[in-house]
ZAZA-873379 format. One record per residue (C-alpha): residue number from 1; x, y, z. Coordinates in pm, 1 decimal, m for minus. Example, Ala and Ser with C-alpha at 12.3 -4.5 7.8 and 13.67 -1.06 7.14 Angstrom:
// residues 2
num; c1; c2; c3
1; 1230.0; m450.0; 780.0
2; 1367.0; m106.0; 714.0
//
This chain:
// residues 401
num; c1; c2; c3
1; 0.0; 0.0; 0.0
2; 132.8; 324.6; m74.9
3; 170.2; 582.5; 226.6
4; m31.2; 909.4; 122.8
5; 154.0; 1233.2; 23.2
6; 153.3; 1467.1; 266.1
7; 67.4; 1828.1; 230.6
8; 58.6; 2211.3; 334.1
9; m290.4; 2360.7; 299.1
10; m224.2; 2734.2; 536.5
11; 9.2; 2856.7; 693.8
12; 28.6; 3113.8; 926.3
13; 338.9; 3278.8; 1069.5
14; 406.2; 3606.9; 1260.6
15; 833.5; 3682.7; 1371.7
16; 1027.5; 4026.1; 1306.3
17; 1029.0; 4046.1; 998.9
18; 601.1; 4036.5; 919.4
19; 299.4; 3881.4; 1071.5
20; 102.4; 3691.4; 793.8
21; 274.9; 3492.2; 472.0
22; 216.3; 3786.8; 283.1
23; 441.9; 4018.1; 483.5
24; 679.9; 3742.0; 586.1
25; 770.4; 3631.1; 277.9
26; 800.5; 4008.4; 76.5
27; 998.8; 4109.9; 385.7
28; 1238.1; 3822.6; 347.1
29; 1261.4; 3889.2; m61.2
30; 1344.1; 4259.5; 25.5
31; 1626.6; 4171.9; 165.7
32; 1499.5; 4308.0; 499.7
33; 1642.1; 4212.5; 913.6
34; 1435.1; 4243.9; 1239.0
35; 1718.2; 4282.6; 1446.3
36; 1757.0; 4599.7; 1645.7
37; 1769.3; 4755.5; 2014.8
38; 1563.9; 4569.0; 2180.0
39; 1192.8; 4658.4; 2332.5
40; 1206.8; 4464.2; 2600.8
41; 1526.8; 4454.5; 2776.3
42; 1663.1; 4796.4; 2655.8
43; 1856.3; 4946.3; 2376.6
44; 2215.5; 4815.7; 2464.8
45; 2077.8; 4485.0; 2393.8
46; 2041.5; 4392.0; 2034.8
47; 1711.3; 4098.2; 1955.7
48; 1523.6; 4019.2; 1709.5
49; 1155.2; 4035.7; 1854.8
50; 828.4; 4089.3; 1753.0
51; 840.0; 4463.9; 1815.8
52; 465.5; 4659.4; 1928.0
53; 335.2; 4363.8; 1942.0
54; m87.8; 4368.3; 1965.3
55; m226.8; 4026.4; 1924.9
56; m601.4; 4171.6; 2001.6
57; m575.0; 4290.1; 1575.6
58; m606.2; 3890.5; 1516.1
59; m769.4; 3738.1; 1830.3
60; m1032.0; 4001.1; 1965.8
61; m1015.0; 4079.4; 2362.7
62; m1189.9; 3781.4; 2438.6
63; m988.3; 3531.5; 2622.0
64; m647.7; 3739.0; 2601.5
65; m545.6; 3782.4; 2963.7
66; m507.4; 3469.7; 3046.5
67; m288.0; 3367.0; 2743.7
68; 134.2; 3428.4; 2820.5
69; 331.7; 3620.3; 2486.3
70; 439.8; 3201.1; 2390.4
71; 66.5; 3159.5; 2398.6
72; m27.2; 3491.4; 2229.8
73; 240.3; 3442.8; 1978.7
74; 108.7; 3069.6; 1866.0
75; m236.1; 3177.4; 1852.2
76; m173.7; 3434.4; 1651.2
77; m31.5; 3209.8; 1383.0
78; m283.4; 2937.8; 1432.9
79; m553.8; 3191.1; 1366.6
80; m407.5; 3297.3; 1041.0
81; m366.6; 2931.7; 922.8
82; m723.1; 2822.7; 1027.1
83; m865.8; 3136.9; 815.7
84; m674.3; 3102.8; 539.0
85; m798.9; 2762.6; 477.1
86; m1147.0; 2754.1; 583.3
87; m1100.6; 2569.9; 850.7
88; m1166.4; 2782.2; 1215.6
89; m1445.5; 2643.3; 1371.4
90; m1742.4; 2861.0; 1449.2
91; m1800.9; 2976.6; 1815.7
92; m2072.9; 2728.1; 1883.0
93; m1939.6; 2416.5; 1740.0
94; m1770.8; 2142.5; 1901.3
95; m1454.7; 2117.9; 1738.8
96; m1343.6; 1804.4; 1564.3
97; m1168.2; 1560.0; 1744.3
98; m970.9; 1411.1; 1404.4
99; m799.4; 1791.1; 1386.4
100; m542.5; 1909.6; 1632.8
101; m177.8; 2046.0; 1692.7
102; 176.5; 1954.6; 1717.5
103; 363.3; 2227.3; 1871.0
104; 800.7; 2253.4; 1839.2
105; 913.4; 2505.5; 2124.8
106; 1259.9; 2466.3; 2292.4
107; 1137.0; 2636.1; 2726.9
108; 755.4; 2691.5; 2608.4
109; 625.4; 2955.5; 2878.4
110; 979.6; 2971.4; 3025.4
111; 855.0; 3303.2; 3169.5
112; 618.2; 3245.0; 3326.5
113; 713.7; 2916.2; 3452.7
114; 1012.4; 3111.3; 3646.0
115; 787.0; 3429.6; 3741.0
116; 500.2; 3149.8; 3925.7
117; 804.9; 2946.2; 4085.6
118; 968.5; 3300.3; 4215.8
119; 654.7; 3451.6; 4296.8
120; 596.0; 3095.3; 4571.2
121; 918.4; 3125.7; 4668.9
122; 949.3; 3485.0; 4784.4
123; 565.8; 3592.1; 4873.0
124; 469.6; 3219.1; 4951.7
125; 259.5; 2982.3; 4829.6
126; m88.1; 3152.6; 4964.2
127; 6.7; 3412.4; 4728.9
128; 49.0; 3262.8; 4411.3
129; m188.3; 3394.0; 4127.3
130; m381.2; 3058.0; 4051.2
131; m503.8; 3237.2; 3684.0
132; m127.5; 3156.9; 3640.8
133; m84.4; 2813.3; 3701.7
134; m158.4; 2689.3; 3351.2
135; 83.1; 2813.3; 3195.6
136; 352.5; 2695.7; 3401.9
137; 428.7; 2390.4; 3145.6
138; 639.4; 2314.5; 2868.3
139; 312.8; 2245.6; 2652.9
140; 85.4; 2518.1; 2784.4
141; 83.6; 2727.0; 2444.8
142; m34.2; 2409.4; 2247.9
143; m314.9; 2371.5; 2482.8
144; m418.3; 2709.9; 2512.0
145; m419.5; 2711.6; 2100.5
146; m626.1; 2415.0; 2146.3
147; m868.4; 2513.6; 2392.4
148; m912.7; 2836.8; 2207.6
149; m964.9; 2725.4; 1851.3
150; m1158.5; 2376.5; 1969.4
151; m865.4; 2179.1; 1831.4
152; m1002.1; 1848.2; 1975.4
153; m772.9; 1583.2; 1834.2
154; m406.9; 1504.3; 1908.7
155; m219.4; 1779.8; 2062.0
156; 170.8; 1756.5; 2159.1
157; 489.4; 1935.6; 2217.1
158; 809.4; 1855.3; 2057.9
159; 1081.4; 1983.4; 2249.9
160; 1438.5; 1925.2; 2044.5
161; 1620.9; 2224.0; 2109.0
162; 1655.3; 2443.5; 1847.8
163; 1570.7; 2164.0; 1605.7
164; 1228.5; 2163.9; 1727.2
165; 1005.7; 2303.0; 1452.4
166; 1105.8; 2087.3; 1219.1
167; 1026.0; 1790.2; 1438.5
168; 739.8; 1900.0; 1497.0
169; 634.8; 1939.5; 1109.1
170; 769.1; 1554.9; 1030.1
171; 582.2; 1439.2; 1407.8
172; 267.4; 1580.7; 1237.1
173; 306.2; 1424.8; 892.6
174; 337.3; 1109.8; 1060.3
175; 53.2; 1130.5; 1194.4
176; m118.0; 1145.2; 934.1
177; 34.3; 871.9; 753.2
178; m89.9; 640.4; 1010.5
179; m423.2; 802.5; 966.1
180; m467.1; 909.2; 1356.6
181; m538.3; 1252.7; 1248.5
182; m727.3; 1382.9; 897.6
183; m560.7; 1701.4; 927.8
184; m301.1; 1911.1; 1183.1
185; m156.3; 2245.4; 1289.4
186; 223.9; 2156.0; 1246.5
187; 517.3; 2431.5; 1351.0
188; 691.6; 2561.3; 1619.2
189; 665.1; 2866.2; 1866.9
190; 926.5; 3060.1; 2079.3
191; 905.5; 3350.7; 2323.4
192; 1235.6; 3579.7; 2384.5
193; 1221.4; 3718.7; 2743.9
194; 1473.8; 3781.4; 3030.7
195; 1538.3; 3368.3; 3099.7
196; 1624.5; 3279.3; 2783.3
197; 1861.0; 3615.2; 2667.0
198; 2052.1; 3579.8; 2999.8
199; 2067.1; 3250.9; 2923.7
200; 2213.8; 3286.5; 2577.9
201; 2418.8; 3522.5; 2673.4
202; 2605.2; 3376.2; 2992.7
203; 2674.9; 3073.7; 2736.8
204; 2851.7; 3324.9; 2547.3
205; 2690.0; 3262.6; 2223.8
206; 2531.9; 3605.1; 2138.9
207; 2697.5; 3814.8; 1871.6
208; 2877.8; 4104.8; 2059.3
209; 2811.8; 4322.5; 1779.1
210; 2439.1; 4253.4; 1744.3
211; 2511.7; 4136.5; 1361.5
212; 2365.1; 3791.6; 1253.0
213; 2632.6; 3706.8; 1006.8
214; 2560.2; 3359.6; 930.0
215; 2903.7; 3235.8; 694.1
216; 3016.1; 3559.1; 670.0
217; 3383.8; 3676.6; 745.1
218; 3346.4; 3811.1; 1118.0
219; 3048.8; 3606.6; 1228.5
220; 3073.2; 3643.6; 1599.6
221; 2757.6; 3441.4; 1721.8
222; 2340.7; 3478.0; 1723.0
223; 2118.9; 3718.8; 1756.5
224; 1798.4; 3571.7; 1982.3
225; 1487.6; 3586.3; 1812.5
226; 1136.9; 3491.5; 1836.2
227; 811.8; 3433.8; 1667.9
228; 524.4; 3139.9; 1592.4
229; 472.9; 2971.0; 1226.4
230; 233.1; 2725.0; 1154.3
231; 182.2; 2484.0; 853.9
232; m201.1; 2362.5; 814.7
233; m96.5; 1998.2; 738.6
234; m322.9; 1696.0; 581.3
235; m344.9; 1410.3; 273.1
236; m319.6; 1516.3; m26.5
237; m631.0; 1304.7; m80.7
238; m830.7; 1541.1; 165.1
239; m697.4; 1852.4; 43.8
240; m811.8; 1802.3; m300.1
241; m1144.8; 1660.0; m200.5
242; m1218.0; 1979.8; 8.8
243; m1150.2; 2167.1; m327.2
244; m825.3; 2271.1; m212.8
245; m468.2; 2330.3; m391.0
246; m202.2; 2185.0; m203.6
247; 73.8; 2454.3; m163.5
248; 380.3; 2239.2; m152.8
249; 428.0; 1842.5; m17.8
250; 632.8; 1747.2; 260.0
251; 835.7; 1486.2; 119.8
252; 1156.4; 1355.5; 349.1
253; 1306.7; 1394.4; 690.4
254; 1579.4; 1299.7; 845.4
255; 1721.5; 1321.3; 1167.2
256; 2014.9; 1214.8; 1385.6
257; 2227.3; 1288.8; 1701.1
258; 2595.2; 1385.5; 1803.3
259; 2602.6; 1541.4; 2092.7
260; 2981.7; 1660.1; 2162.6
261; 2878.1; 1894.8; 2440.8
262; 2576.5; 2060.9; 2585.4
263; 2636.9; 2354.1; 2410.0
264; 2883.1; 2325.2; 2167.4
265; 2865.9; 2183.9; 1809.8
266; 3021.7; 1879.7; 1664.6
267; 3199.1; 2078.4; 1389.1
268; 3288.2; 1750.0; 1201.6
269; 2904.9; 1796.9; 1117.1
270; 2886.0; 1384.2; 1048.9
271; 2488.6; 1370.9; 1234.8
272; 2402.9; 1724.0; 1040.1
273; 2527.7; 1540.0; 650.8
274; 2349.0; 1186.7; 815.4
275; 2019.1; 1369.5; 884.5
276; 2023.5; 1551.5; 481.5
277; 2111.8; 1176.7; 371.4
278; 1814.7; 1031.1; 582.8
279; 1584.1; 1313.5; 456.0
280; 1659.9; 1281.3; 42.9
281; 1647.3; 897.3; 92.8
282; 1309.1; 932.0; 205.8
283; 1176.2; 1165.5; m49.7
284; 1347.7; 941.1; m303.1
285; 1598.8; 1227.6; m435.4
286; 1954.4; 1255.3; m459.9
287; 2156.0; 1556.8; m383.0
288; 2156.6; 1656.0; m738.0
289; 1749.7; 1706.6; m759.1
290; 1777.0; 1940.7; m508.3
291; 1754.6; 2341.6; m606.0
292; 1855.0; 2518.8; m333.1
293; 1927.0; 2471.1; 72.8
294; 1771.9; 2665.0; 303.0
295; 2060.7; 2690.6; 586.8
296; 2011.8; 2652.6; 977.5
297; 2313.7; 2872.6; 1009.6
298; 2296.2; 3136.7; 1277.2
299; 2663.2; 3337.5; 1277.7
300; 2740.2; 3103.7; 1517.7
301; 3142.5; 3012.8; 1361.3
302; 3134.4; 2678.1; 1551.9
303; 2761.4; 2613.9; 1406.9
304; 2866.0; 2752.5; 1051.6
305; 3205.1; 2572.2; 986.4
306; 3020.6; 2223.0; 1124.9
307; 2713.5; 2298.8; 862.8
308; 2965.4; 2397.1; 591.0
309; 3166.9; 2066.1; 693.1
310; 2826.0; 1855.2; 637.5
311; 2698.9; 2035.2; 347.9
312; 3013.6; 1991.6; 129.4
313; 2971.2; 1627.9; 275.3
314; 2670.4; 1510.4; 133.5
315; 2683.1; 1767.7; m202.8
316; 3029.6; 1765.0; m336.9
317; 3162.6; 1956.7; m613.5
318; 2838.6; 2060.4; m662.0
319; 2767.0; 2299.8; m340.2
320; 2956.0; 2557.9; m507.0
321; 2662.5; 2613.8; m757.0
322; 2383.9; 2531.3; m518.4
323; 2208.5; 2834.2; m380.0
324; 2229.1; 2883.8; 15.2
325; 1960.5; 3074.7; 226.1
326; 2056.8; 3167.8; 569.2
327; 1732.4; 3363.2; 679.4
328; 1825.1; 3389.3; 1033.6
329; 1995.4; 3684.2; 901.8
330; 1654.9; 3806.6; 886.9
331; 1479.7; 3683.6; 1184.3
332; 1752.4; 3570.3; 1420.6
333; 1788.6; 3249.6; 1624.1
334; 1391.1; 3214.8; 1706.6
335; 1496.0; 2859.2; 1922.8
336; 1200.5; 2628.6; 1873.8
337; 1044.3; 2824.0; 1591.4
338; 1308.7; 2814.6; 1389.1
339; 1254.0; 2519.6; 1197.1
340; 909.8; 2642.9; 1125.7
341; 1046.6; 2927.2; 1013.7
342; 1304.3; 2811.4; 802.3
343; 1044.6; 2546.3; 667.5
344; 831.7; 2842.3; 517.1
345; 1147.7; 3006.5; 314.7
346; 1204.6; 2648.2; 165.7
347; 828.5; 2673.5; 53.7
348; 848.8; 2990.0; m63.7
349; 1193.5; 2967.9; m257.3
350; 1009.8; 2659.7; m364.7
351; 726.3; 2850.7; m538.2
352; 949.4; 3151.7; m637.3
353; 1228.8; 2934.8; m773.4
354; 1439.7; 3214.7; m606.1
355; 1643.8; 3079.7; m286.1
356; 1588.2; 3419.8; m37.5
357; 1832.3; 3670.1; m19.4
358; 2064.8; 3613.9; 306.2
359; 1997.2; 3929.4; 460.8
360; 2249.7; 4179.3; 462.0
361; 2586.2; 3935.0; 330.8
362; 2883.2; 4082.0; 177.0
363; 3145.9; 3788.5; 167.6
364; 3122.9; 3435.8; 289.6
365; 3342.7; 3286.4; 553.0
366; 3307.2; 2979.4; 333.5
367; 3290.1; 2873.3; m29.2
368; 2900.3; 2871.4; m83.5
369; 2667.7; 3061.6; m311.5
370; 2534.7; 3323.3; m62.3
371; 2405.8; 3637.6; m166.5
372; 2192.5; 3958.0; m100.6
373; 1990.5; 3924.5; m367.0
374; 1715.9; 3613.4; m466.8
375; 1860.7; 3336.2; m644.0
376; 1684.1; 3160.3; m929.4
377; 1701.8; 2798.5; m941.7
378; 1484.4; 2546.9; m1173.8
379; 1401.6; 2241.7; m969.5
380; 1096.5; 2108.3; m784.1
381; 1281.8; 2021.2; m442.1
382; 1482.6; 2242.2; m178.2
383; 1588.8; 2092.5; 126.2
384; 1591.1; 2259.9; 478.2
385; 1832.9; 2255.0; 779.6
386; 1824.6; 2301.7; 1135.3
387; 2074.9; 2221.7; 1396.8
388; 2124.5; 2234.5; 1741.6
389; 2439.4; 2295.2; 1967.3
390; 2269.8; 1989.1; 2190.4
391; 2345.7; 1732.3; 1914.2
392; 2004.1; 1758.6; 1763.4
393; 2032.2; 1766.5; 1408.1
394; 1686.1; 1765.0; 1146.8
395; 1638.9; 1796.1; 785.9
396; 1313.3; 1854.9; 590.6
397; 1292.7; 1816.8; 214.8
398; 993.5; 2020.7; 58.1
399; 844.4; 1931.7; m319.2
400; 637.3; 2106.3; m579.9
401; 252.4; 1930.3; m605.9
//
């Protein structure tokens, strides 16, 4: 029996550089980057956040205090991705149990996890705000998505570092191979506050010059980012029997681990070329069917040399013409929603046949075909990286339907 062809009905996607695919995807063709003094923690520090952000434009007042910026952020996506394909339930119905939502996040609500713990630790526990409980779990922003758009089937959270998102996407498509779902919200969501940037930055991985440089001569580490995109996911069977054209198939993925420290890459890169092997092996391509990558690099030199190392692995002579995308010039290291991210540049360089500019690249570090401007390519595959400094290493391949 031959597995069904999965496929990508909506999307829906808000980060720094646009909220909705229209905005996100003209943004990333302009050329333009997100990153700037930051909102939240002051202008010394340089992020790449969602800047003034309102979610009551998409979601209404109803329902909003309750929901943490992870939650706001995802539900804000999900809402765009329901609309666009039909598919948001109306207020009185009962939601369908054969639809949910697989959620990739690296800490989830790590704010508000941390602000409930400290807030029982120094006032005690008769003081705790018990509105804030639910969202002191890794998964609370799938649920509240699910509660709030009656998302009654499977619902999960994929935590993989900053490989997440794209776990998520291939968890999803699984899924619905097996035929436990008829269709899914697939993606990934990430929140930047206070936890996470002193995190990154005690682990000494933030660019001190508040450049993402991915490649580039002078790279000097990330720029933390954030944001939510979501793929509306389902058969390609029910997608055309709703009336509905597919936008792109999700075709291979591949995944594998080599963790060499907590927090430091393997620059070898031998999991990162085993999981772009695994993925064209199970789209049934080679390395020569595919038109253009769409890089997980972050300016990170460690992370950049190891997914130079495993590119020239698996492509040969023949990365030197390949176009290479690294859009986190753009939007930063958004963690968990990263893959997601990434994901929806593959699809649109896909339907462009123009790999995106890398935003704001004057030389690479590296011999690869990086440049400012779009890229034209003529081929009906691109294939999609994202790796993790914990070992975690996922590819997607994306095809034309």
């Amino acid at each position: 029996m031959t597995a069904p062809r999965i496929v990508a009905t909506g999307v829906g996607v808000i980060s720094t550089i646009g909220a909705g695919r229209e905005q996100f995807e003209d943004n990333l063709y302009a050329g333009c980057a997100g990153i700037g003094p930051s909102q939240m923690f002051g202008e010394e520090a340089i992020t790449a956040e969602v800047r003034d952000f309102v979610p009551q434009t998409w979601l209404g007042t109803k329902g909003i205090r309750v929901l943490d910026r992870a939650a706001r952020l995802l539900c804000v996506a999900a809402e765009m991705a329901l609309s666009a394909t039909g598919l948001k339930q109306p207020e009185n119905a009962e939601g369908d149990p054969q639809f949910g939502l697989v959620c990739g996040t690296m800490f989830g609500s790590v704010h508000s996890i941390t602000s409930f713990d400290w807030s029982g630790q120094t006032d005690g526990v008769k003081y705790v705000n018990p509105m804030e409980f639910p969202n002191t779990v890794i998964n609370s922003p799938a649920g509240q998505a699910a509660i709030k758009f009656k998302l009654r089937g499977v619902n999960s959270t994929i935590s993989a570092g900053l490989a997440s998102g794209l776990y998520a996407i291939h968890y999803a498509a699984e899924f619905l191979r097996f035929g436990r779902a008829s269709a899914l919200l697939a993606g990934g969501v990430e929140e930047l506050c206070e936890e996470s940037f002193v995190g990154f930055r005690k682990a000494g991985v933030l660019s001190a010059s508040g450049r993402s440089r991915p490649f580039q001569a002078g790279h000097d580490g990330m720029v933390l980012g954030e944001g939510s995109a979501l793929l509306v996911v389902e058969t390609e069977e029910r997608a055309r029997a709703r009336g509905v054209t597919p936008l792109f198939e999700i075709a291979g993925f591949g995944s594998a681990h080599d963790a060499h420290a907590i927090n430091a890459f393997h620059v070898r890169g031998q999991g990162a070329a085993a999981a772009m092997r695994q993925a064209l092996e199970a789209a049934g391509l080679t390395p020569a069917d595919i038109g253009c990558v769409i890089a997980g690099a972050s300016g990170s030199p460690a992370a950049d040399q190891m997914e130079w190392h495993a590119l020239k692995e698996v492509f040969g002579p023949r990365l030197g013409e390949l176009p290479v995308s690294a859009p986190k010039a753009a939007f930063g290291e958004a963690m968990g929603a990263s893959g997601a991210l990434l994901a929806l540049c593959g699809a649109t360089a896909l339907r462009r046949q123009h790999a995106p500019p890398t935003a704001g690249f004057i030389g690479a570090d590296a011999p690869l075909r990086l440049s400012a401007q779009a890229q034209p390519f003529s081929a009906h595959a691109v294939l999609v990286n994202c790796f993790g400094c914990d070992g975690n290493n996922a590819s997607l391949v994306l095809k034309s339907v």
